[in-house]
C-alpha positions, 0 to 999 in steps of 0.5 A: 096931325088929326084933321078935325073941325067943326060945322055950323052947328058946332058938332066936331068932325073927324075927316081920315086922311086916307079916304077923305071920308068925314064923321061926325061926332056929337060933343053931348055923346063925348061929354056923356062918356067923358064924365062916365069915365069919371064916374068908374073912377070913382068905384075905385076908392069905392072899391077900397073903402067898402073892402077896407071896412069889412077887414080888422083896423090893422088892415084897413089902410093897405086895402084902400092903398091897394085899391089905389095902386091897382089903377095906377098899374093897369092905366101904365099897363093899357097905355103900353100895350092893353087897349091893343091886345083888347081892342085892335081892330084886326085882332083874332078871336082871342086877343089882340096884335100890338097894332096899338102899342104905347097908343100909337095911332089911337086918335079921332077915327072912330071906336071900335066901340062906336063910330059914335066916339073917337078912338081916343075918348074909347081908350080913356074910358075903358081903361077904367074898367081895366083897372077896377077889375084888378082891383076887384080880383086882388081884394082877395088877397086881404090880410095875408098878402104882400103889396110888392109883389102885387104890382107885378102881379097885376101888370101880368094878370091884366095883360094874360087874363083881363085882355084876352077876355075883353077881347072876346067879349066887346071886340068884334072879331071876338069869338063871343062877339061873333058867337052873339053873346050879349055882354053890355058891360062886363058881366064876364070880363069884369065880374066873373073874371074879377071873381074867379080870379079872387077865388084862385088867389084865395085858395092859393094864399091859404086861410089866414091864421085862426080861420074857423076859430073864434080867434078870427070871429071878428065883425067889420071894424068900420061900417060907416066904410062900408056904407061910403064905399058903397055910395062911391060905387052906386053913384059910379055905376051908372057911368059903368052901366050908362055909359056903356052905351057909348052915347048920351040917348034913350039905352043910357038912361035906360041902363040907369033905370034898371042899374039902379033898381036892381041895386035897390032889390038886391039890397032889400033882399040881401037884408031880408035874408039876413034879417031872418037869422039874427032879427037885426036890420044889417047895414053890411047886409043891404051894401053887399046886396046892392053891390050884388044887384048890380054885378048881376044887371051889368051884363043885361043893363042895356038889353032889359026892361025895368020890370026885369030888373027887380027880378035881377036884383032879387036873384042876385041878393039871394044868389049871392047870399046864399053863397058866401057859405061855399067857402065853407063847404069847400074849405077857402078862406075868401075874406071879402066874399069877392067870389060870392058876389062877383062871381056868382053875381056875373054868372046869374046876370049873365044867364038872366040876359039869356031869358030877359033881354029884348031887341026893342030894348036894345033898340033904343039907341036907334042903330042896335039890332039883336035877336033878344033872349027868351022873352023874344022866342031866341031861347039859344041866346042861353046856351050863348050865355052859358058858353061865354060864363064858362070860358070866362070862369075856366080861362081865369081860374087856371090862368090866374094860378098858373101866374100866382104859382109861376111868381111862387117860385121866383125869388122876391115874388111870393105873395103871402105875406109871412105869419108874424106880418099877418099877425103884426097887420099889412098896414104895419108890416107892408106900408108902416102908416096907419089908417087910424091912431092905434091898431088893436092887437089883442085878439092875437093871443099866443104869439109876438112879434116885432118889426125887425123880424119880419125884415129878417125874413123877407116878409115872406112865410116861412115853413118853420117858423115858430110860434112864442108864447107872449100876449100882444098887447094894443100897439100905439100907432101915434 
């Protein structure tokens, strides 16, 4: 039974049943995070149609299929024993005990988040940050991975590497909690963790055929995706950013404001660097600098002001930018430039947090007290910044490839798809329905392929496999 009520102004009162203590909860304060964990919802099939559109017309379905799937694993995941081994209150630096499993016990006292809200309304909303961020790592594997085994992959990736860190972020017996490091949303746990872990599975998976040749020189099949998902996730972004204060008051709005500039930056300045080349004004290019500008003012959007997140912006649009030529120079195929604008993205953010954040910011909810960052004299708060980057990059680069290589040599488990199903398309090979009416095959000279094949092999790669001589032409779809 939870014993709550209301008093005469109608504001909802939690009493514990051991204590007898009573807390008030304000309904704005929990209808503000309620639609916030709607509003990260929505980044989801955001996520999927803006990967979906920069990917070949084979594989456009599977990435917004995958995106789908993603938060279905992890909500079971954070359900069963996530929310526990994130945010146990007695949990030890590094993650959580099973206090929580299968939420029980998780009712109206008071978040570890925030006294602010109840536990109940915290789990819900942090679930959703949970999610996106699997999906945001398995992006990567774009065109040469197998949807099957993703869905043990994800279960076990949540619970080994986005747990831990989530822990040690936000929770506060975390050991960058403690430390005081300054994480207002997820620049580590969601952004770095997110992008390492696309890294790892990238170099993992290998380069798709054709990688460096003309073969694979191809533009996104669909920039309108590309536009729409990026609606989907700026718009859900502000409950990200905003509702990370937990709270409908000044820090939230403040968190919108400078969300929203920085994205603007970004994508201007994503779109002037690539301006320079081809003398073209980009779609594709002002979309992955807003997304740019945001993962960047993620970690620092409840700590700075408005004028430091145009700089925010700016850094990460050219940060980013610049690189997405690492593959290049160290040979991955990171097909989406998950890496590039994620993990590079959360690393600028969170050391532009060292240098710009304020206590007066911070204090804009009337309770947060912190030291600040440089702009406060706390030039400490980097090396902070710098440690939490770190751990976070290390810890899900090797954790995530000792997973993927764990699963590698357990039979039904390997996640790269076999040449003739890249060949063929994800969308045929893996799931036999289509996002659009016919899939165009005629960049895939050499080579041919039918259904049955793949079945025979599993849908795995093989190490002999040969190569034939026919010309595929466009395959019906209807």
């Amino acid at each position: 039974m939870v014993n709550v009520t209301y008093d005469a102004s109608q504001q909802l009162i939690y009493t514990d049943p051991t204590t007898g203590e009573s807390i008030t909860y304000g309904l704005g304060d929990i209808a503000w995070v309620l639609a916030s964990t709607a509003l990260v919802l929505i980044m989801i099939p955001g996520v999927g149609f803006f990967y979906s559109g920069l990917l070949r017309r084979k594989n456009a379905l599977s990435m917004i299929f995958v995106s789908m799937m993603g938060t279905a694993v992890v909500s079971f995941q954070w359900f069963f024993w996530g929310y526990s081994l994130a945010f146990a209150d007695n949990a030890s630096p590094y993650i959580g005990t099973l206090r929580y499993f299968g939420l029980k016990g998780v009712l109206g006292e008071p978040s570890i988040g925030s006294p602010r809200i109840p536990a109940l309304l915290f789990v819900v909303y942090q679930c959703m940050f949970a999610a996106i961020t699997a999906v945001l790592a398995i992006g990567a594997i774009a065109e040469r991975g197998r949807l099957g085994p993703l869905l043990v992959f994800v279960f076990v990736w949540s619970t080994i590497v986005y747990d831990p860190v989530a822990c040690w972020t936000w929770n506060s017996n975390g050991w960058s909690f403690v430390m005081g490091g300054l994480d207002f949303a997820g620049g580590t746990p969601v952004h770095i963790v997110s992008g390492t872990a696309a890294l790892a599975i990238s170099i993992y998976l290998g380069k798709r055929r054709g990688y460096g040749t003309e073969r694979l020189a191809y533009k996104p099949h669909n920039t309108t995706y590309v536009v729409i998902g990026t609606v989907f996730l700026w718009f859900g972004w502000f409950g990200f950013n905003g509702g990370s204060a937990l709270s409908a008051n000044l820090r939230a709005i403040q968190a919108c404001i400078v969300t929203n500039l920085a994205a603007s930056c970004g994508g201007l300045t994503w779109m002037l660097w690539d301006y320079r080349i081809e003398r073209k004004w980009s779609a594709v290019g002002f979309c992955s600098g807003a997304i740019a500008g945001l993962v960047a003012i993620t970690p620092a959007s409840g700590f700075v002001g408005a004028p430091a997140a145009v700089l925010f912006g700016a850094a990460a649009g050219t940060a980013c930018n610049f690189a997405t030529q690492l593959k290049f120079i160290f040979g991955y195929d990171d097909a989406l430039d998950i890496f590039a604008s994620h993990g590079i993205g959360g690393m600028v953010g969170n050391v532009l947090t060292a240098l710009f954040a304020q206590s007066s910011v911070a204090d804009f909810d009337g309770i947060t007290s912190i030291s600040g960052g440089w702009l406060d004299h706390h030039y400490i708060q980097l090396g902070y910044q710098l440690a939490d980057s770190a751990a976070g990059f290390g810890y899900s680069f090797v954790m995530t490839t000792i997973i993927l290589w764990i699963m590698h040599f357990i039979p039904g488990l390997r996640l790269r798809a076999s040449e003739d199903s890249e060949i063929l398309g994800i969308d045929d090979a893996e799931m036999g329905e289509f996002a659009y009416d016919y899939v165009g095959l005629e960049q895939e000279i050499g080579l041919t392929t039918t259904v049955g094949t793949i079945a025979a092999n599993g849908g795995s790669r093989e190490p002999d496999h040969h190569q034939s001589s026919s010309t595929m032409e466009e395959k019906p779809m209807s």
